[in-house]
SEZALO-721081 format. One record per atom (N, C-alpha, C, CB): residue in three letters; x, y, z. Coordinates in pm, whole numbers, plus 50000, padded with zeros to 5 digits. Each point is the difference from the previous one (the first is absolute). Glycine has a CB too. Layout:
<nodes>
ALA, X, Y, Z
...
</nodes>
This chain:
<nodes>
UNK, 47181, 53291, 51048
UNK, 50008, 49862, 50042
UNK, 50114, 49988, 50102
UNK, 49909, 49917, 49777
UNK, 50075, 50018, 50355
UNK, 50081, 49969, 50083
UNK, 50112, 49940, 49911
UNK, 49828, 49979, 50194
UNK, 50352, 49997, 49863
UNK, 50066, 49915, 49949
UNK, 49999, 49884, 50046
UNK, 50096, 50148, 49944
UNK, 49798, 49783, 50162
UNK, 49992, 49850, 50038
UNK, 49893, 49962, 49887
UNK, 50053, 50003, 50288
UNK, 49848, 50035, 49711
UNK, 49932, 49978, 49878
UNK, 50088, 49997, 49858
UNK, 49809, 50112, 50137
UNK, 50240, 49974, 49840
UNK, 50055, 49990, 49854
UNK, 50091, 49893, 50000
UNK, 49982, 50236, 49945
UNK, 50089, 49728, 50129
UNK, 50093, 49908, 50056
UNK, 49923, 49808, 49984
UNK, 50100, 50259, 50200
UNK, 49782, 49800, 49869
UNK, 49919, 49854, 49981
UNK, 49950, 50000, 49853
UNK, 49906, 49981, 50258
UNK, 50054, 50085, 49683
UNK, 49944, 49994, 49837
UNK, 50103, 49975, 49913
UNK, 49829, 50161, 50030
UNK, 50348, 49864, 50012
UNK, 50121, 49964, 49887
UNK, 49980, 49856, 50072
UNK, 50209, 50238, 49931
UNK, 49800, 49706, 50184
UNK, 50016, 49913, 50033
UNK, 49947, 49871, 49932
UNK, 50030, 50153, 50162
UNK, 49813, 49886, 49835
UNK, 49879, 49920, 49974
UNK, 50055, 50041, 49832
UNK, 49761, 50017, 50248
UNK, 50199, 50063, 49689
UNK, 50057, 49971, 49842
UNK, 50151, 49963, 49960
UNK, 49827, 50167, 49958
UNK, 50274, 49821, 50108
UNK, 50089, 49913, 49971
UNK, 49958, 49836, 50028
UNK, 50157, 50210, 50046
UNK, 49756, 49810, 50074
UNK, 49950, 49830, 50006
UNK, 49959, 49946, 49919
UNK, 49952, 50012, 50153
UNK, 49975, 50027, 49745
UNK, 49908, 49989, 49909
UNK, 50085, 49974, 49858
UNK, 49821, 50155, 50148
UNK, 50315, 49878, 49817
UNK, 50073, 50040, 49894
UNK, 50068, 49886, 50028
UNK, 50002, 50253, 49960
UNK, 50015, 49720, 50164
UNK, 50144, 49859, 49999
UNK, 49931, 49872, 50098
UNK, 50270, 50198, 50014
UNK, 49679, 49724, 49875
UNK, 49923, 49914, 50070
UNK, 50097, 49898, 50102
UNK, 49816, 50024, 49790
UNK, 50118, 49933, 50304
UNK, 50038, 49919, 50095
UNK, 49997, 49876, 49931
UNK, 49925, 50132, 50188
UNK, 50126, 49768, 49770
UNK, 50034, 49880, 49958
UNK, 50095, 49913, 50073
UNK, 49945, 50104, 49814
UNK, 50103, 49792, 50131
UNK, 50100, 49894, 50055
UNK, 50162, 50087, 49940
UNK, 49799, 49719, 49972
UNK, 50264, 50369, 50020
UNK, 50116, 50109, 49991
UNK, 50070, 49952, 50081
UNK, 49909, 50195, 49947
UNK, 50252, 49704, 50029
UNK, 50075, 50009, 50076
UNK, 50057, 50150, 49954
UNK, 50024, 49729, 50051
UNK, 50026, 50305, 50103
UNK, 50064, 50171, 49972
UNK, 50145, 49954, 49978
UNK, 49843, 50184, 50179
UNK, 50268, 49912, 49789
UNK, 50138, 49999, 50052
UNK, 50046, 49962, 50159
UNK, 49998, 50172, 49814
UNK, 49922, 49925, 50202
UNK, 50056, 49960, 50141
UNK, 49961, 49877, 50068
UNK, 50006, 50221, 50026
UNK, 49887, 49739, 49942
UNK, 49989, 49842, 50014
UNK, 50100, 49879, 49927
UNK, 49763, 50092, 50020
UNK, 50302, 49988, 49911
UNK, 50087, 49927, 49925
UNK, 50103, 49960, 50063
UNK, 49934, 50097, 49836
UNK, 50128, 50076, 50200
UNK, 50129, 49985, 50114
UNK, 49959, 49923, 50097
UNK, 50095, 50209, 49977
UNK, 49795, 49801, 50113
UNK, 49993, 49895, 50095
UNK, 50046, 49872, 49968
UNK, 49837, 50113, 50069
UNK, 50099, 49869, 49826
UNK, 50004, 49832, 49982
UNK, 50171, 49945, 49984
UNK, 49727, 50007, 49849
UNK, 50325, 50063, 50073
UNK, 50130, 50030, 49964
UNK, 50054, 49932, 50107
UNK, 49986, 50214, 49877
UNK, 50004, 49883, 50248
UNK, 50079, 49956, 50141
UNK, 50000, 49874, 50004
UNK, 49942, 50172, 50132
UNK, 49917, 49760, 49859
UNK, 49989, 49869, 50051
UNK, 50065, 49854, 49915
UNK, 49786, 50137, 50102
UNK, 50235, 49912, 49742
UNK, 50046, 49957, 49923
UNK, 50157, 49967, 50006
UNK, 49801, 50097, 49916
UNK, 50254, 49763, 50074
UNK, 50165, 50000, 49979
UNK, 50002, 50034, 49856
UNK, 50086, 49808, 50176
UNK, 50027, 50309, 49850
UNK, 50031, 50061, 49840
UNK, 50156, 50000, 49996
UNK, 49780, 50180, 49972
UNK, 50247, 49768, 49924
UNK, 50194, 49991, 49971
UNK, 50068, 50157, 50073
UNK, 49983, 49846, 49689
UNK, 50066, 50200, 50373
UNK, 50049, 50093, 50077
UNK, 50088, 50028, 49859
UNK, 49980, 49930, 50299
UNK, 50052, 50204, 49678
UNK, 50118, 50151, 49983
UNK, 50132, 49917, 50027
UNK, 49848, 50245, 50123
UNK, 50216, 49753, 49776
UNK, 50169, 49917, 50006
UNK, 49984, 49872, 49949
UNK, 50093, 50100, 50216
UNK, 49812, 49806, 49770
UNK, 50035, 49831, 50023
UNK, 50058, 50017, 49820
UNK, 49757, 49834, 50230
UNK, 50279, 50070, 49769
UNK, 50036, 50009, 49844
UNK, 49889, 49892, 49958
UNK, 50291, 50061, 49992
UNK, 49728, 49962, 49896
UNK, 49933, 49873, 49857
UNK, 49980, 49848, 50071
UNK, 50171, 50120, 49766
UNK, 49972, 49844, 50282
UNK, 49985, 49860, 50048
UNK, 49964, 49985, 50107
UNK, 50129, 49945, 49889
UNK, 49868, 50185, 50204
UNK, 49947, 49940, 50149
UNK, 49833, 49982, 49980
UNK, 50204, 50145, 50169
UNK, 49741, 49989, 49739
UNK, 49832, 49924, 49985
UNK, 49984, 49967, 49955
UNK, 49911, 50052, 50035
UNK, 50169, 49874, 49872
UNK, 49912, 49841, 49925
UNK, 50036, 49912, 50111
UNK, 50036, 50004, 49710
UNK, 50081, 49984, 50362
UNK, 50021, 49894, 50108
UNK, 49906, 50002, 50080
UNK, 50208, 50005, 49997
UNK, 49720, 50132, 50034
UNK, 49929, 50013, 50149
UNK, 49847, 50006, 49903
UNK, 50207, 50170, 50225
UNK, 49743, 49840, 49665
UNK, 49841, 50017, 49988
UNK, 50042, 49934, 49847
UNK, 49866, 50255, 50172
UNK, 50183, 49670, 49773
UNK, 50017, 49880, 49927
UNK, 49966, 50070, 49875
UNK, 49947, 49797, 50168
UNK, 50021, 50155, 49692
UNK, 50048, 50041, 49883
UNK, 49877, 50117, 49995
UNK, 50139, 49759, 49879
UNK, 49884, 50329, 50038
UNK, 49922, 50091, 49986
UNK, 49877, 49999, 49913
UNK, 50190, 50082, 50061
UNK, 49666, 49923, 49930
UNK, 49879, 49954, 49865
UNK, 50060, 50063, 49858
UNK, 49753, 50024, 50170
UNK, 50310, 50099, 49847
UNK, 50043, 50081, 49927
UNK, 50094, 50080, 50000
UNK, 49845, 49962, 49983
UNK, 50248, 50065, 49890
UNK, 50104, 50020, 50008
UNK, 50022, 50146, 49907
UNK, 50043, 49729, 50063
UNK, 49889, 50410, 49977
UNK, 49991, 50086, 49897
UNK, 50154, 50046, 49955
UNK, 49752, 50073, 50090
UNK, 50195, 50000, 49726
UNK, 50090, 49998, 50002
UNK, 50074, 50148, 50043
UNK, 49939, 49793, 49857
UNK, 50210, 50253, 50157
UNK, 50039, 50113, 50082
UNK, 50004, 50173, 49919
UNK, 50152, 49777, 50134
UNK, 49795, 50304, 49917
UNK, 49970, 50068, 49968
UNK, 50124, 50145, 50055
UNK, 49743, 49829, 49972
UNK, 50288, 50243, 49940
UNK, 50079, 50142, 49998
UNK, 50131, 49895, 49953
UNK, 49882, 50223, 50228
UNK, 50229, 49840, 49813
UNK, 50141, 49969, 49968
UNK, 50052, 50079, 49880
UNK, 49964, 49771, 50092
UNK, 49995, 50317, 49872
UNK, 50008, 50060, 49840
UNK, 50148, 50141, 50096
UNK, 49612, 49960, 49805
UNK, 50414, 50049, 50300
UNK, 50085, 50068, 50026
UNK, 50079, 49977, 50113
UNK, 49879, 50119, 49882
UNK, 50186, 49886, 50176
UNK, 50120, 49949, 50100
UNK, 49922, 50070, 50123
UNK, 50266, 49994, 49840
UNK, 49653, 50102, 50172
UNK, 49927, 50081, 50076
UNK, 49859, 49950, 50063
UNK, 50124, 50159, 49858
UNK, 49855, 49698, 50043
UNK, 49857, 49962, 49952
UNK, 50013, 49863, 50079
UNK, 49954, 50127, 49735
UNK, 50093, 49794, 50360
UNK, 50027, 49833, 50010
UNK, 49876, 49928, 49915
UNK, 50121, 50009, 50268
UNK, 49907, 49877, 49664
UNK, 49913, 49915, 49980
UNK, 49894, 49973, 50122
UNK, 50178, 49919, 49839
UNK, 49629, 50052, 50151
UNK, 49983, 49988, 50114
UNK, 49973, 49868, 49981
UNK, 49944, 50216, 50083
UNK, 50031, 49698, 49998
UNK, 49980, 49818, 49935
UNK, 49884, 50009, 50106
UNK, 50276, 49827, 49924
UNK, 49605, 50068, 50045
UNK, 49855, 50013, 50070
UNK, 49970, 49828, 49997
UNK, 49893, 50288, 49897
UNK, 50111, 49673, 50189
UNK, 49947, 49876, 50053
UNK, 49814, 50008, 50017
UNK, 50271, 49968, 50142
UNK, 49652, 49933, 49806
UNK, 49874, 50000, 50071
UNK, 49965, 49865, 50024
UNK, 49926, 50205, 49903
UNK, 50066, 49806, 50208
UNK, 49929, 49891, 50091
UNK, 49859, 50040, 50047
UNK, 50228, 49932, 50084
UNK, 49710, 49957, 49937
UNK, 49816, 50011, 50002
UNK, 49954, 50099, 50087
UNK, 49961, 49760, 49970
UNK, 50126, 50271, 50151
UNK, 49957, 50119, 50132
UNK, 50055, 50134, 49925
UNK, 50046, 49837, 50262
UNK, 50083, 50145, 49727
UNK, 50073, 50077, 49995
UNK, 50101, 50085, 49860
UNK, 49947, 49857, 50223
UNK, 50094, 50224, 49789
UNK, 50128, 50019, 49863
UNK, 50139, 50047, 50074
UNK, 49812, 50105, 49789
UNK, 50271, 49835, 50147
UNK, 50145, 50050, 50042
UNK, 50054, 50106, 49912
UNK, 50050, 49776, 50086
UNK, 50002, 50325, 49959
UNK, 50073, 50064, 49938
UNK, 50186, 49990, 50000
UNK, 49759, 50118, 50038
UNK, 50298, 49883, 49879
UNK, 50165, 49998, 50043
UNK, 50028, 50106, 49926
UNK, 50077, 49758, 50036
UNK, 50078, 50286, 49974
UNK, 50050, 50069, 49991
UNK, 50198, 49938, 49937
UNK, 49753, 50126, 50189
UNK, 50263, 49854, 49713
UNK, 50117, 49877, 50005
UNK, 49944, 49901, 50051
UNK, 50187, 50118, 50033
UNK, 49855, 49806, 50049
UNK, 49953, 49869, 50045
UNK, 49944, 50007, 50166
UNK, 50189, 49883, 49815
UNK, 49797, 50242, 50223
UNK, 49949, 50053, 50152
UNK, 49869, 50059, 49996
UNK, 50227, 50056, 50071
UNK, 49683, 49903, 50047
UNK, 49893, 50002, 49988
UNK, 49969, 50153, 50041
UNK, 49976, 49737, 50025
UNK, 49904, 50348, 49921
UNK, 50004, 50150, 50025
UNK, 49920, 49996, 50024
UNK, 50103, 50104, 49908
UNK, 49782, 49843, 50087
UNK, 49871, 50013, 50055
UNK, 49891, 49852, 49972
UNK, 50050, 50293, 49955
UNK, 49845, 49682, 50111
UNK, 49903, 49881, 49985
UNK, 49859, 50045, 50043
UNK, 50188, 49825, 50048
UNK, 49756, 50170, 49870
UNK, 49812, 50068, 50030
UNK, 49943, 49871, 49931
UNK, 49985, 50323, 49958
UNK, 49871, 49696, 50166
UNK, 49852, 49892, 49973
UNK, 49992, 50036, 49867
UNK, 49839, 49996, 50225
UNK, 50099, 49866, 49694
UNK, 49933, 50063, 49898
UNK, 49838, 50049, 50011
UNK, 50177, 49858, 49885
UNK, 49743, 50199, 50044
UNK, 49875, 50028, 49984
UNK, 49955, 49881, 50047
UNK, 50003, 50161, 49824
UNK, 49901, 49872, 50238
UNK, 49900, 49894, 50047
UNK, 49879, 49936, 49898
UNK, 50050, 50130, 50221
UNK, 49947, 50010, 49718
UNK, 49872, 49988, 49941
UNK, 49970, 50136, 49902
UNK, 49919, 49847, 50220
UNK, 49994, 50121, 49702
UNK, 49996, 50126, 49878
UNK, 49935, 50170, 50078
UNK, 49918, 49760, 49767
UNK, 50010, 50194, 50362
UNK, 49925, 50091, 50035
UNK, 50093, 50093, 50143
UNK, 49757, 49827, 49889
UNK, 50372, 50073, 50115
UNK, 50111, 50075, 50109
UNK, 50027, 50163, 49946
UNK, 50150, 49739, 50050
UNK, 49837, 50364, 50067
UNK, 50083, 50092, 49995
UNK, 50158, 50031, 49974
UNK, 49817, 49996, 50106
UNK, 50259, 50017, 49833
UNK, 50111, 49992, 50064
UNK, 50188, 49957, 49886
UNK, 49752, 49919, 50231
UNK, 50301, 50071, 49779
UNK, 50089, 49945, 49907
UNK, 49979, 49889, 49877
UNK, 50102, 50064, 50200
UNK, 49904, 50003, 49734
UNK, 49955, 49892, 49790
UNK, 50114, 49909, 50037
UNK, 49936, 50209, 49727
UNK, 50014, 49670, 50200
UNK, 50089, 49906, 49959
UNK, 50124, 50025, 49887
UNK, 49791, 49878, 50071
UNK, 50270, 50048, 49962
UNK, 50161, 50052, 49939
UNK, 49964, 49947, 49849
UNK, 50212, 49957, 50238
UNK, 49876, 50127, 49694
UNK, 49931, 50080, 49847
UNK, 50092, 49873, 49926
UNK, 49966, 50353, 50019
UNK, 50019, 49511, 49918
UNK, 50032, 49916, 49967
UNK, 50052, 50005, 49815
UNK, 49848, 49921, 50241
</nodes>
């Protein structure tokens, strides 16, 4: 068998294995991300409740069991989740869109 042929038959039976549906991917995710205002790396506690107002949810903080470990504290708001770090923000990701998204689980409550 030629390797363009064998090449088209993995092709065509992977097609077949991962159906084409409505799949947001990751990387459609990050896109969207961009377009999204998300609390920026540094703000503290009070600048994003000042700037994106009280939070839907207020999880509660997870590690702290060692000086090595910071408490992490998790804000969720309807787009989005905050992460802190002490009272500084370390990171902010979309939430799931939907049950059938590729991509990052919802934060473990």
């Amino acid at each position: 068998m030629k390797p363009f042929c064998a090449l088209a038959i993995c092709l065509a039976i992977a097609g077949a294995a991962f159906p084409a549906g409505a799949e947001t991917l990751l990387v459609q995710r990050v896109a969207e991300e961009a377009r999204v205002a998300l609390p920026e790396r540094g703000l503290t506690m009070a600048q994003v409740e000042k700037r994106f107002g009280a939070p839907a949810e207020r999880l509660e903080p997870r590690g702290g069991q060692r000086q090595q470990w910071p408490a992490i504290h998790r804000w969720v708001y309807p787009a989005f989740t905050v992460y802190f770090e002490k009272s500084k923000v370390i990171d902010a990701v979309l939430n799931r869109a939907d049950a059938n998204e590729i991509g990052p689980k919802p934060a473990i409550r």
